[in-house]
C-alpha positions as protocol buffer text, in pm:
chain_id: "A"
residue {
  index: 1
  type: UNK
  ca { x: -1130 y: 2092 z: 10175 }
}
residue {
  index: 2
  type: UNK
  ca { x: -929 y: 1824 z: 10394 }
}
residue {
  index: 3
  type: UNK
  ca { x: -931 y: 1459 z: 10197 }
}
residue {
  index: 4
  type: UNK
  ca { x: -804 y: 1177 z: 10446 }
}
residue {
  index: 5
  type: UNK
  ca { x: -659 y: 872 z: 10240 }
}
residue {
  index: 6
  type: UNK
  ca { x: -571 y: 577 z: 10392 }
}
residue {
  index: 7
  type: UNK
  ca { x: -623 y: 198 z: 10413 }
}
residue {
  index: 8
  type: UNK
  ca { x: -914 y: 56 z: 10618 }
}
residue {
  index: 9
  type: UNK
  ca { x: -864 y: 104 z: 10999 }
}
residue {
  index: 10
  type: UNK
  ca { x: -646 y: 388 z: 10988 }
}
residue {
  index: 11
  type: UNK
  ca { x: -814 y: 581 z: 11171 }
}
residue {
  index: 12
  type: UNK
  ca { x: -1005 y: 862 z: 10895 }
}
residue {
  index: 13
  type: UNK
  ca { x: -1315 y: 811 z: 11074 }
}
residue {
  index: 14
  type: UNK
  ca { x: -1181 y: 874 z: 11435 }
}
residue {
  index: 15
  type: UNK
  ca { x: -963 y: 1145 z: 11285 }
}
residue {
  index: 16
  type: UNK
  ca { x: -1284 y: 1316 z: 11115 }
}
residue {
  index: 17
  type: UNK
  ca { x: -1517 y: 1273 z: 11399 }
}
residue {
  index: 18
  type: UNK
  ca { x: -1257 y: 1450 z: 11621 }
}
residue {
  index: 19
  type: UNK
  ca { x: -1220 y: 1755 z: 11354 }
}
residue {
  index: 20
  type: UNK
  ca { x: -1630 y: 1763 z: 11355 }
}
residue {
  index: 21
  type: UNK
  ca { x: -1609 y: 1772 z: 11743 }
}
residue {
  index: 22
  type: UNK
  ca { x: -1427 y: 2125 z: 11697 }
}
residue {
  index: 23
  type: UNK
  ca { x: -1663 y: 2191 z: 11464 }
}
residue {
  index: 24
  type: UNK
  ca { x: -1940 y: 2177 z: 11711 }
}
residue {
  index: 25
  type: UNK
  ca { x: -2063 y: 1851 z: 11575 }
}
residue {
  index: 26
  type: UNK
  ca { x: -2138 y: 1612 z: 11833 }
}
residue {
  index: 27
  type: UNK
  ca { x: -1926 y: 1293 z: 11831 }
}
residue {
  index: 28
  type: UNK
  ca { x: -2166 y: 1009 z: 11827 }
}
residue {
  index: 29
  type: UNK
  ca { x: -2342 y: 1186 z: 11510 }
}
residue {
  index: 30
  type: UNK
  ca { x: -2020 y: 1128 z: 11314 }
}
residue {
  index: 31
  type: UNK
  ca { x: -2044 y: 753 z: 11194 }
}
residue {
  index: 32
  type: UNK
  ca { x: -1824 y: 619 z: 10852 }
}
residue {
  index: 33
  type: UNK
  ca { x: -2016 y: 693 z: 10550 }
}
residue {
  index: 34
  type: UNK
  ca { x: -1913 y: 386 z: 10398 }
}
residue {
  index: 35
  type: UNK
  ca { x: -2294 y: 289 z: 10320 }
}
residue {
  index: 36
  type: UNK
  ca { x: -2437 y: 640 z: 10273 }
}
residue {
  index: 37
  type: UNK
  ca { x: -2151 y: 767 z: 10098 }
}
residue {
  index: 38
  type: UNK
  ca { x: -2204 y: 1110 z: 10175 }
}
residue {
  index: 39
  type: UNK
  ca { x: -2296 y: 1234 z: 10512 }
}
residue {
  index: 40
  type: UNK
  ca { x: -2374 y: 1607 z: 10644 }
}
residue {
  index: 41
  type: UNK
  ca { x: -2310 y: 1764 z: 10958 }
}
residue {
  index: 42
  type: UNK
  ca { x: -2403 y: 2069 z: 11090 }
}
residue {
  index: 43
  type: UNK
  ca { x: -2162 y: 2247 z: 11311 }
}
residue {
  index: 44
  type: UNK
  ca { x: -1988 y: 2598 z: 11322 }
}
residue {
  index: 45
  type: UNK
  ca { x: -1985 y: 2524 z: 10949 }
}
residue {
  index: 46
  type: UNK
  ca { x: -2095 y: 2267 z: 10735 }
}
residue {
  index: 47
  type: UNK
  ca { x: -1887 y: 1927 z: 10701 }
}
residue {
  index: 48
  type: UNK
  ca { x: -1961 y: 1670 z: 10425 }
}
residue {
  index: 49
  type: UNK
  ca { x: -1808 y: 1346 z: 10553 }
}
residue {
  index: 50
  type: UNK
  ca { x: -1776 y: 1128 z: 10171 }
}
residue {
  index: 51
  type: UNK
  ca { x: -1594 y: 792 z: 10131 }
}
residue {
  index: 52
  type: UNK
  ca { x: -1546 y: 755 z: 9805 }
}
residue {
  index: 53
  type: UNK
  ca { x: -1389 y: 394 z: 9912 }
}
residue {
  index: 54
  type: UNK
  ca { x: -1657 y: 186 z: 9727 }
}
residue {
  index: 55
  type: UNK
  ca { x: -1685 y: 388 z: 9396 }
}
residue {
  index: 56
  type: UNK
  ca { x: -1598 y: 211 z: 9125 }
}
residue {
  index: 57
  type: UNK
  ca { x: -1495 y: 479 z: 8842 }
}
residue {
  index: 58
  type: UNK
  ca { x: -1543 y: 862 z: 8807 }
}
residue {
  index: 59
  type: UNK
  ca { x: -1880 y: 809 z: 8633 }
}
residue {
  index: 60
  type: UNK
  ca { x: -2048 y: 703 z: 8977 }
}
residue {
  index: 61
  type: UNK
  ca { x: -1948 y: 997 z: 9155 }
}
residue {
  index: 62
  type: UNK
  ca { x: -2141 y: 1237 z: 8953 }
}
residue {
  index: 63
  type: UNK
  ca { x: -2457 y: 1075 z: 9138 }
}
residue {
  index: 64
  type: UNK
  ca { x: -2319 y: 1160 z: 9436 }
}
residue {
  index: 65
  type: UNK
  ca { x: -2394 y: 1481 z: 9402 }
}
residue {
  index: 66
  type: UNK
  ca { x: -2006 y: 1617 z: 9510 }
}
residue {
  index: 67
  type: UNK
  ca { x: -2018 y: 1920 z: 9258 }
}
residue {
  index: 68
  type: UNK
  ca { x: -2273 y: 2076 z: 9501 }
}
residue {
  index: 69
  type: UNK
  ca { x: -2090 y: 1988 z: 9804 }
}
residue {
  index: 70
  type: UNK
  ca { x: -1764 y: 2154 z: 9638 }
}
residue {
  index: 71
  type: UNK
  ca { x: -2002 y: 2413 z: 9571 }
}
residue {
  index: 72
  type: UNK
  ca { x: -2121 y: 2492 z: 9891 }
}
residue {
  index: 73
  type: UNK
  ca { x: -1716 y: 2555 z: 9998 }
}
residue {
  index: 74
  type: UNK
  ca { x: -1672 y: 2299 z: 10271 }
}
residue {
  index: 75
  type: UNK
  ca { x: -1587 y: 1929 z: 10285 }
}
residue {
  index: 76
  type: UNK
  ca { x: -1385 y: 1698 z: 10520 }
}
């Protein structure tokens, strides 16, 4: 698991997409979950891109369904 934590515009995004690229993902597929929350790419392995920046307490992320991603052994 790599968790990127910064203020907006640092860069987590850019710094995510270009980890995906390695991955095999192509760039332009990796856009800021901010609205989705949770996004899945499919690469050499699978990356969950989450932004957790708009959850509000710990309640809301258990319908985000991040026990499964944890699960499943990868997330960036």
């Amino acid at each position: 698991m790599v968790v990127l934590r910064g203020p907006l515009g640092a860069g987590k995004t850019t710094l995510a997409r270009a980890l995906c690229r390695e991955l095999g993902v192509p760039p332009a597929e990796v856009r800021s979950p901010s609205f989705t929350l949770v996004n899945e790419y499919r690469g050499v392995l699978p990356v969950f891109h989450v932004d957790l920046y708009r959850v509000g307490d710990v309640a809301e992320l258990a319908g985000l369904g991040l026990d499964e991603v944890l699960a499943a052994g990868a997330c960036a």
